[in-house]
C-alpha positions in Angstrom: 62.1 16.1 29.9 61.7 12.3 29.5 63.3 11.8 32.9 66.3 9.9 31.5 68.3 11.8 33.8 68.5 10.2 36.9 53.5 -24.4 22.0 52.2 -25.2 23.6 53.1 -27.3 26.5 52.4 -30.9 27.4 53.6 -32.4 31.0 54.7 -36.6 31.5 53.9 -38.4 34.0 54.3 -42.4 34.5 55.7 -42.0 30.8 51.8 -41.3 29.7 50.9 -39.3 26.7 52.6 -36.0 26.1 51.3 -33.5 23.2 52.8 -29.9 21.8 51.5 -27.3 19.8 53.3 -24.2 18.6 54.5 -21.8 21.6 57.1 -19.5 22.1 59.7 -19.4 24.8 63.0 -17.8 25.7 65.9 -18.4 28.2 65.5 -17.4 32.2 68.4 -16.5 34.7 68.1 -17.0 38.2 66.5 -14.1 40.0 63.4 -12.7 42.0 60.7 -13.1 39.8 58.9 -9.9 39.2 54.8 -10.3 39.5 53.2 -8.7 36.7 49.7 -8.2 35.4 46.9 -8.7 37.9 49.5 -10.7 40.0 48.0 -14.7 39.0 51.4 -15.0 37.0 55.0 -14.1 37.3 58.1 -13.2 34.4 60.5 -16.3 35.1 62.2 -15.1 32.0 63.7 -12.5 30.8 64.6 -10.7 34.0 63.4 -8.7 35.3 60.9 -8.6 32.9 60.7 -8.7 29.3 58.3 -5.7 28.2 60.1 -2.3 26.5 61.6 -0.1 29.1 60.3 3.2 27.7 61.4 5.6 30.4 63.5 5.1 34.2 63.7 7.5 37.4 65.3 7.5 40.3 64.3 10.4 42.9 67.5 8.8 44.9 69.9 6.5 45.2 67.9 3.2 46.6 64.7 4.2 44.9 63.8 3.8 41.3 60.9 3.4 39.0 60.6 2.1 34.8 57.9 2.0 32.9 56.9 0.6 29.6 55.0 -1.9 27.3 52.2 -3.8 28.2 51.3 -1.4 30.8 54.2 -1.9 33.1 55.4 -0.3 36.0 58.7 -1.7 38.1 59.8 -0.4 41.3 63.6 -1.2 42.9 63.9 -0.1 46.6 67.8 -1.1 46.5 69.2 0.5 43.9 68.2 -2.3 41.4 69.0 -5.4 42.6 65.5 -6.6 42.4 62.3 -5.4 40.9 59.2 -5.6 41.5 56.2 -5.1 39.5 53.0 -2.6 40.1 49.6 -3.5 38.3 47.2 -1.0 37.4 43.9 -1.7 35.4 44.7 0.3 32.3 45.5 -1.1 28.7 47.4 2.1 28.0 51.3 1.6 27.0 53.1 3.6 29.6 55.7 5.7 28.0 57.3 8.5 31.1 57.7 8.3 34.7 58.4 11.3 36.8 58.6 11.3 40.6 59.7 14.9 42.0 59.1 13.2 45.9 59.5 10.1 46.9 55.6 9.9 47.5 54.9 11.8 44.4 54.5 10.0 40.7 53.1 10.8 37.6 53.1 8.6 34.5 52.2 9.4 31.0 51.3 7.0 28.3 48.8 6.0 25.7 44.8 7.3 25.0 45.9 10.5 27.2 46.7 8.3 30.2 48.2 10.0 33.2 48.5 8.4 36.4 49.2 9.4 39.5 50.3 8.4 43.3 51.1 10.3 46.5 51.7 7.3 48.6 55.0 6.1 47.0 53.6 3.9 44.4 51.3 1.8 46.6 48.0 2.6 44.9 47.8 4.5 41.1 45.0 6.6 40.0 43.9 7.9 36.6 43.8 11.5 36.3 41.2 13.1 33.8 42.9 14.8 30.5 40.3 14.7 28.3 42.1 13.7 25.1 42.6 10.0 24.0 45.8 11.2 21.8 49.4 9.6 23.0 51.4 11.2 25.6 55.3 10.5 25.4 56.5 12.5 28.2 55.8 14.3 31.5 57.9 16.7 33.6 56.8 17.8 37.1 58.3 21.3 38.3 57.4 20.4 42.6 54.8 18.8 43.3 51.6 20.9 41.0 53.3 22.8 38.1 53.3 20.1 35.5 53.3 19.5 31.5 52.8 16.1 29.3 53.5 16.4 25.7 52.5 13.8 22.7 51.2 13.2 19.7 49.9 15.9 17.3 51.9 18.9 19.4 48.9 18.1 22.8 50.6 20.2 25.6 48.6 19.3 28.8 49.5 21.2 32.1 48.4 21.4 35.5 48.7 24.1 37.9 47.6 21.5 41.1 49.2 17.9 40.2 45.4 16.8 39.5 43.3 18.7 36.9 44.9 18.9 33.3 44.1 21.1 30.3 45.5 21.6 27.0 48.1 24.4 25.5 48.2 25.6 22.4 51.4 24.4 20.8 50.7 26.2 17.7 52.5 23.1 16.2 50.8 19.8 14.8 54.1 17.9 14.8 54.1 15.0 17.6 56.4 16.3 20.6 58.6 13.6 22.1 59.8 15.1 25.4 59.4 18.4 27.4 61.6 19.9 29.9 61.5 22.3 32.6 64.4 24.6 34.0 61.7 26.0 36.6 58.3 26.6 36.9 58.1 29.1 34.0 60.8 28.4 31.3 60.2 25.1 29.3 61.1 23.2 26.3 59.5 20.2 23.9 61.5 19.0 21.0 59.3 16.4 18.3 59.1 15.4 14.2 60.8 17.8 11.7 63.1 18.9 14.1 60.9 21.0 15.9 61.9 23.2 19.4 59.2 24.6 21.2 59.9 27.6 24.1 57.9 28.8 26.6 58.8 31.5 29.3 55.7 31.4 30.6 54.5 28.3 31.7 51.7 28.8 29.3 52.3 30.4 25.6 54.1 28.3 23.8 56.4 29.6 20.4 58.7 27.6 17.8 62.6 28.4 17.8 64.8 27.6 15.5 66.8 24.3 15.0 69.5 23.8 12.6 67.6 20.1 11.1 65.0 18.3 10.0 65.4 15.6 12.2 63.4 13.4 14.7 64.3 15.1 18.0 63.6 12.7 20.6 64.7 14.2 24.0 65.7 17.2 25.7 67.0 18.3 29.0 67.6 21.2 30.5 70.0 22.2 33.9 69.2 25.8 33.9 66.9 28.5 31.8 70.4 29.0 29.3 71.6 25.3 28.8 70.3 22.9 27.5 71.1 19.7 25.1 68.4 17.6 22.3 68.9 14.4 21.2 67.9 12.9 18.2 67.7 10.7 15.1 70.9 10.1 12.9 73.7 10.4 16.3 72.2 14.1 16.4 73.1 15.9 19.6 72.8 19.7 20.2 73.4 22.2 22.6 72.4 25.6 23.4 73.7 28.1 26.4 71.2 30.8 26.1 67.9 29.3 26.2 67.4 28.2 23.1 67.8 31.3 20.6 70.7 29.5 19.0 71.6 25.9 18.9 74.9 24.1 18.1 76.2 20.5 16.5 77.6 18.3 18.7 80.4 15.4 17.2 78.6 12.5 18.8 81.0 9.8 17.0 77.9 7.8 15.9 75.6 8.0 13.2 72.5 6.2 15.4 69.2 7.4 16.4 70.1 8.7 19.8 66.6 8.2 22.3 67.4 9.9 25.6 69.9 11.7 27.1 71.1 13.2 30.7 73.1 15.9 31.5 74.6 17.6 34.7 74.9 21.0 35.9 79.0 20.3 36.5 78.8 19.1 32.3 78.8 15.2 33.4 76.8 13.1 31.0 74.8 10.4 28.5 73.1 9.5 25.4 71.4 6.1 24.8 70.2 5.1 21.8 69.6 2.4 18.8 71.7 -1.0 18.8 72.9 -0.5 22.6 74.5 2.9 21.5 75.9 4.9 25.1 77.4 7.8 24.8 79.5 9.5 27.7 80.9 13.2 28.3 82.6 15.0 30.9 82.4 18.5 29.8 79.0 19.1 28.7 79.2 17.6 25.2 82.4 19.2 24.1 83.8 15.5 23.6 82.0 12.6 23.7 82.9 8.8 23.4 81.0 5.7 22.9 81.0 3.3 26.2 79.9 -0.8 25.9 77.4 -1.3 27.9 76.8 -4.8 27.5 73.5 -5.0 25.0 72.8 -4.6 21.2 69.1 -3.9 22.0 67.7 -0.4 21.1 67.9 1.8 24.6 65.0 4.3 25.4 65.8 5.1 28.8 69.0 6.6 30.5 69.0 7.4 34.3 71.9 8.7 36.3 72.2 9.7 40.3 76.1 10.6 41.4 78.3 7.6 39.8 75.4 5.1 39.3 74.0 4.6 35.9 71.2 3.0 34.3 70.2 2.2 30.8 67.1 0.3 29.9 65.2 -0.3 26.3 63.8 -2.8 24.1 62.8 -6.7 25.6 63.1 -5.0 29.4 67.0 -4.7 28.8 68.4 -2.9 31.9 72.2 -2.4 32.6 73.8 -0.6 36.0 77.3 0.8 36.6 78.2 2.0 39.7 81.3 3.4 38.7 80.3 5.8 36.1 80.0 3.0 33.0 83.7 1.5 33.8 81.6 -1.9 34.6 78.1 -2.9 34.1 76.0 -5.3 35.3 72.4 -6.8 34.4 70.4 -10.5 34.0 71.8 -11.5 29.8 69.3 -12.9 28.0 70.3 -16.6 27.1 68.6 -16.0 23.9 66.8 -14.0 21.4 65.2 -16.6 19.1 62.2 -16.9 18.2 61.1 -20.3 20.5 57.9 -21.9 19.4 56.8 -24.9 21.9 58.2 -26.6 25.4 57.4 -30.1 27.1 58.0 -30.5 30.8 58.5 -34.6 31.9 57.1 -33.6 35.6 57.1 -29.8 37.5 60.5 -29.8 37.1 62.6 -31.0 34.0 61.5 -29.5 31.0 62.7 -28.4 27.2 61.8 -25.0 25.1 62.4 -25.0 21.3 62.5 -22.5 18.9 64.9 -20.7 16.1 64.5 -19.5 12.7 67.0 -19.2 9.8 69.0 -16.4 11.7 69.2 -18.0 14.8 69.1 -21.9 13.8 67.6 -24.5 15.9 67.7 -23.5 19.5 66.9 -26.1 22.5 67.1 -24.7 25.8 66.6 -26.7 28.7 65.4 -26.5 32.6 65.2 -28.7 36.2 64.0 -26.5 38.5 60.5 -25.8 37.0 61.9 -22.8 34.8 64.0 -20.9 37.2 66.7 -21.1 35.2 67.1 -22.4 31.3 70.5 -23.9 29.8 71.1 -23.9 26.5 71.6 -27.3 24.6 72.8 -27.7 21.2 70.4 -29.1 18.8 72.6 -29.6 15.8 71.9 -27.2 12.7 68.7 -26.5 11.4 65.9 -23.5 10.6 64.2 -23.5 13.7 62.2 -25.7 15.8 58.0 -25.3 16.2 57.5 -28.5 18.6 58.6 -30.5 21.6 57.5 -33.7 23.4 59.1 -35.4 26.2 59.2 -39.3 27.9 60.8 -39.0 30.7 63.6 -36.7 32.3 66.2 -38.2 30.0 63.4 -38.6 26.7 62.6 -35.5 24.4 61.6 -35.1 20.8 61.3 -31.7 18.8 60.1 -31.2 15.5 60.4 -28.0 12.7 60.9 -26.3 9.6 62.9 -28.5 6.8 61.1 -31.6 7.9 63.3 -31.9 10.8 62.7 -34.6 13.8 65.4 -34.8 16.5 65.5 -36.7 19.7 67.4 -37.2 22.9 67.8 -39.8 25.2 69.8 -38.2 28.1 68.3 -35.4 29.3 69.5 -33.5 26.1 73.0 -33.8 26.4 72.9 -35.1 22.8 70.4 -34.6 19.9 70.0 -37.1 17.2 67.7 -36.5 13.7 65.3 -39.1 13.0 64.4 -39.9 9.1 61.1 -38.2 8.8 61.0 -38.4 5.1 59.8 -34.6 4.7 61.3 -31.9 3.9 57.4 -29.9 4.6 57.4 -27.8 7.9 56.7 -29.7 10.8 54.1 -27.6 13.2 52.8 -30.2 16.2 54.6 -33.0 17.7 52.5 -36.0 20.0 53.9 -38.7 21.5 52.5 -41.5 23.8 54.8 -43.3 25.7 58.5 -43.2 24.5 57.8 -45.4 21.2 54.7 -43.8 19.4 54.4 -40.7 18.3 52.9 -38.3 15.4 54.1 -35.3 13.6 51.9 -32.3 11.9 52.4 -29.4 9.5 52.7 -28.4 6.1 53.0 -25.7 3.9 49.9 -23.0 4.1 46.3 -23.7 2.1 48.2 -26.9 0.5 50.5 -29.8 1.0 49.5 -31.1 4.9 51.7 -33.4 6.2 51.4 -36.0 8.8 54.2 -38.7 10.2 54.3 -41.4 12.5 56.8 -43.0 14.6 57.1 -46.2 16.2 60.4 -46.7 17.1 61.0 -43.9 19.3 61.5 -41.1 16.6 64.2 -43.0 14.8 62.4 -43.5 12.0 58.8 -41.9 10.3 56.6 -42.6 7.8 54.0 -40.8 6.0 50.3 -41.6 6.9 47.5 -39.9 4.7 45.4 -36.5 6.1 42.6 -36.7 3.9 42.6 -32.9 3.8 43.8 -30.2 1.7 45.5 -27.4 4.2 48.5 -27.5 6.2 47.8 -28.8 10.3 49.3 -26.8 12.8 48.8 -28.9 16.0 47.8 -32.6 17.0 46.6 -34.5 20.0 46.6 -37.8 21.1 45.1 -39.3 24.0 46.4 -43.3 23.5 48.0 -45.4 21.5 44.5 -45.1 19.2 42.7 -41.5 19.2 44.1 -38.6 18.2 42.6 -35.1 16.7 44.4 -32.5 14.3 43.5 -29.5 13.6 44.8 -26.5 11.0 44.2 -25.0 8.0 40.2 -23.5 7.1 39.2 -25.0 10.1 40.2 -28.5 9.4 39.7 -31.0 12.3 40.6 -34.5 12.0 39.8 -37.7 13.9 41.8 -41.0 13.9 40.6 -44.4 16.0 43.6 -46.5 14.8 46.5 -44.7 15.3 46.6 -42.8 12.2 45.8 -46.0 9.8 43.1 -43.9 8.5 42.0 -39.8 9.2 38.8 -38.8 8.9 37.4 -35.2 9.0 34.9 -33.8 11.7 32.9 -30.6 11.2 34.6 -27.7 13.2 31.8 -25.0 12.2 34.3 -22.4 11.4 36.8 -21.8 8.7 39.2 -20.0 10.4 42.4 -21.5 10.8 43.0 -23.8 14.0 46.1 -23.2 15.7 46.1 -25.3 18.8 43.8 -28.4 20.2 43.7 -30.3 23.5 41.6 -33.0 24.9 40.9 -34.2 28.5 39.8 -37.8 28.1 38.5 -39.3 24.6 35.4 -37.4 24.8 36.3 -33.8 26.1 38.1 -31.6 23.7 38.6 -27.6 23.0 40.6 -25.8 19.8 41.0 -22.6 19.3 42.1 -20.4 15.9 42.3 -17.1 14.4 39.7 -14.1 15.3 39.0 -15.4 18.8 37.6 -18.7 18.0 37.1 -21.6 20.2 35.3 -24.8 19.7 34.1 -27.6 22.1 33.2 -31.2 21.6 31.8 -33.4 24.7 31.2 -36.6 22.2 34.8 -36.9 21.2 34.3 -34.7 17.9 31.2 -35.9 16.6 29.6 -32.5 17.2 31.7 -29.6 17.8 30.2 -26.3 19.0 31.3 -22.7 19.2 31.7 -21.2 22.8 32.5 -17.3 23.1 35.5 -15.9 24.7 34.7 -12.5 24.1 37.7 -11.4 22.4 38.8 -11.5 18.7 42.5 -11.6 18.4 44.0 -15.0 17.3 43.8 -17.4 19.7 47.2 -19.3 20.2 46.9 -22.1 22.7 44.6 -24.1 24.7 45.0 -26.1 27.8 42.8 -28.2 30.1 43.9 -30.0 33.3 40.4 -31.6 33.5 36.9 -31.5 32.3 36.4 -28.1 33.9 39.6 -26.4 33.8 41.3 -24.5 31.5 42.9 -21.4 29.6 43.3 -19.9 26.3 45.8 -17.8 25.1 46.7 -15.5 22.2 48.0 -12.2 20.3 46.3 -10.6 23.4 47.8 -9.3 26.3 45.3 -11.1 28.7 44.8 -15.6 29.5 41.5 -16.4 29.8 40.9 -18.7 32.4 37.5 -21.0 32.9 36.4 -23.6 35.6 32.9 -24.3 33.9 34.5 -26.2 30.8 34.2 -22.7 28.5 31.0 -21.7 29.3 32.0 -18.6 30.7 36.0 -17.1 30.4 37.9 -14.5 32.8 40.5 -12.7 31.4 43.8 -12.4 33.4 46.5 -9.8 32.7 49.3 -11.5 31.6 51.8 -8.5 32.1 53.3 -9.7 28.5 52.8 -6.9 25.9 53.1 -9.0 22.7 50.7 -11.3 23.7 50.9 -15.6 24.5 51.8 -18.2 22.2 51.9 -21.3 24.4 50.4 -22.7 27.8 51.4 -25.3 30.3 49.4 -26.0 32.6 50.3 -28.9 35.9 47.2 -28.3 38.0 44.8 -25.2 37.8 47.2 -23.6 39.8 50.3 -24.1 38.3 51.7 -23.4 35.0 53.4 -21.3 32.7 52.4 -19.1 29.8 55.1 -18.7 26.8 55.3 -15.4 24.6 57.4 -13.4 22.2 61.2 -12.3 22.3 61.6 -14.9 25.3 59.1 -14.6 27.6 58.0 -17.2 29.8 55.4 -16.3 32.6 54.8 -18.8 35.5 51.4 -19.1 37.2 51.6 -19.0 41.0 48.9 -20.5 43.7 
């Protein structure tokens, strides 16, 4: 059974020069911070963590375990009122926990991956399975009898909680979940509504189901009774093991993920849009329960009258009184958030938004602990932010749109930027001058200038044909930007004229930083990264050994620096790019922006609100 039963960044200082490039980043709440991937960096936002929950167990009350995207793994030793996180050097998406001891784990995931501890989590290893096929559930009967089912009907058992080998399933649907009554009757429900029995342990034969539908979990309390959940509200029950199985009225027509049921009839289903379902009597009757969350939920967990839910963007809600109240970390928001400026460690801004969500601004002063939102006026979003001073910010985005603040947010004004082209990068230097990038795709690029403090903008001419999608300035005089089939430009005067260097690539440029005037890195699509040490005269290709878009770059000296992409790993360098190591950056759908104070602290900015700080 799937054990659901129990933008870059730029930093001001002295009011210097301050640059953005497109990032994303999301809302934190106070909390202890969970430390994820290899442990350099920690998830300041959401909390716990932001990675799908696929699967939760506790083996008791205090003691709990979740597992899910981007190979995580949290543990709670009180009952969930903090987290912490558990690395282990795999790329495989985790999908099912099961502890039958406290000592005891197994977890299932991805490319056949089972792991294994017998010290309470402290250390994992990889057990052997010999298939490379996804694995969505395990079940443990003690501490050796044991079955993982996946994708393509694998059954994998072991007889001594080590050594696994595949059962015939005599099906080629994909199995979702398996559960054991004891050590020889079993069940695994997958696509096309199949049910799989075995009253063996070992030979394995179809019965029948009244659908067609996804069946996504299963739980049994003894060999007779048992209850499948699955797509379309579809709940069923059986009392005699399976030979016949009945409709339940679940009262919703959503895909139902998980679901736990006791022995005395107590019990829940979880499911699409923050669906929870409750019953008292075994399914007879069962009601919906509010549960604090419109995110999909995967996992369901329940131990006397605590319950736990968990799903999509690490969502996790706890009752202690049976679902009457719930409790969990909110997420301040769900926009897409696309760059941040900090004016020092601590006061800093994150923009974002997109035509659902509108222009979001959120806003921190203790270094990302905790983000506030701010209200940006109306808009389609936000790609860029620069900041002055702790009362001096500027953001930039879709529409054309330029707004700025000058106390600490409190207020946002629009600037006339005279475009109505997307606006992608935003530099300023000082609190007077500053330059805005973008435009739309292959064609129109767009650049403005400011020198009023943002109040006004007028167009100067790119002298290229592609949109830009970052800029850099390091005075009042040079500045690069980068964007579309590898363009790089170069201007001495401010922007008075632009003239085009030779990148040596033509994949698109996303992001570009320089240290000094003569110093400067850009990176772009398929992995590509560029250096110049003669301020752009010549630029050269280094290799960082990976080939997913590359989304951000960011140097804290000559020597120093990180890049950052659709990946879930920051490469880190202390050789100017000559040579990269790739850190884990716990974050399953990948980085979008850097920070960087020092080359030891900084934060890295991702998808659906993550924001991951770097610690000494």
């Amino acid at each position: 059974m799937r054990r659901r039963l129990q933008t870059g960044f730029a930093v001001a200082a002295g009011a210097l020069l301050l640059t953005v490039a497109i990032g994303f980043v999301a809302a934190a709440s106070s909390t202890a911070f969970v430390s994820t991937g290899d442990g350099s960096w920690v998830w300041q936002s959401p909390v716990p963590q932001g990675n799908d929950i696929t699967d939760l167990c506790h083996p008791n009350g205090q003691n709990g375990w979740a597992v899910g995207g981007g190979t995580t793994i949290l543990q709670t030793a009180d009952d969930g009122a903090t987290w912490s996180g558990r690395y282990v050097a795999t790329d495989s998406w985790l999908r099912a926990v099961e502890f039958p001891s406290a000592d005891n784990g197994w977890i299932a995931g991805r490319y056949g991956t089972i792991l294994h501890t017998d010290d309470g989590g402290a250390t994992w290893r990889v057990q052997h399975t010999g298939v490379r096929l996804y694995l969505y559930d395990i079940d443990l009967v003690g501490l050796h009898n044991g079955w993982a089912v996946g994708q393509d009907g694998t059954i994998l058992h072991t007889a001594n909680g080590q050594n696994w080998s595949l059962q015939s399933a005599r099906s080629g649907q994909t199995l979702h979940a398996v559960s054991f009554a004891n050590a020889t009757h079993g069940w695994a429900v997958g696509d096309t509504g199949t049910v799989l029995h075995t009253s063996d342990g070992h030979s394995w034969r179809r019965q029948a189901a009244p659908t067609h539908a996804v069946l996504n979990d299963v739980h049994f309390v003894s060999a007779s009774r048992g209850w499948i959940a699955g797509d379309n509200g579809l709940i069923l029950r059986t009392t005699n093991g399976g030979a016949s199985w009945t409709r339940q009225r679940s009262r919703t027509s959503k895909d139902l993920y998980a679901l736990s049921v006791g022995h005395t009839g107590g019990g829940w289903a979880v499911g699409a849009d923050g669906t929870a379902l409750r019953t008292a009597n075994g399914g007879g009757t069962w009601s919906k329960v509010t549960v604090g969350t419109s995110k999909d939920l995967a996992a369901v967990c329940v131990h006397g009258g605590d319950v736990w839910v968990a799903g999509d963007d690490g969502v996790m809600r706890f009752s202690s009184d049976g679902g009457k109240h719930w409790t969990g970390e909110p997420q301040l928001s769900d926009a897409q958030l696309n760059g941040a400026a900090f004016a020092g460690p601590e006061t800093g801004w994150a923009v974002g938004g997109d035509e659902v969500h509108g222009s979001t601004v959120l806003a921190t002063i203790d270094g990302g602990a905790t983000w506030l939102k701010q209200q940006p006026g109306e808009g389609g979003g936000l790609n860029a932010v620069a900041a002055a001073d702790v009362n001096t910010a500027w953001a930039a985005g879709n529409d054309g749109i330029v707004i700025f603040t000058m106390d600490g947010g409190l207020t946002w004004t629009e600037g006339s930027s005279h475009t109505t082209l997307p606006l992608l990068g935003l530099a300023f230097f000082g609190d007077q001058q500053g330059w805005a990038v973008g435009g739309d795709s292959a064609k129109s690029p767009v650049i403005i200038h400011t020198t009023d403090g943002g109040v006004t903008w007028a167009h100067q001419t790119p002298g290229t044909a592609g949109s830009l999608a970052a800029v850099d300035f390091v005075d009042g005089q040079n500045g690069w930007a980068v964007g579309w089939h590898g363009a790089i430009l170069h201007t001495a005067d401010g922007g008075a004229h632009w003239q085009s260097q030779t990148s040596g690539t033509v994949q698109p440029l996303t992001a570009v930083d320089f240290f000094g005037d003569q110093n400067g890195w850009a990176v772009g699509d398929s992995g590509v990264l560029v250096h110049t040490a003669d301020g752009g005269a010549h630029w050269q290709s280094q290799s960082t050994g990976v080939t997913f878009p590359l989304n951000a770059v960011r140097f804290v000296d000559a020597t120093h620096g990180w890049v950052a992409g659709d990946g879930s790993q920051i490469l880190v360098t202390s050789d100017g790019g000559a040579h990269w190591t790739a850190q884990a950056s716990g974050a399953s759908t990948g980085i979008n922006g850097l920070c960087m104070l020092d080359a030891q602290h900084g934060w890295a900015l991702g998808n659906w609100g993550t924001i991951l700080s770097l610690q000494p």
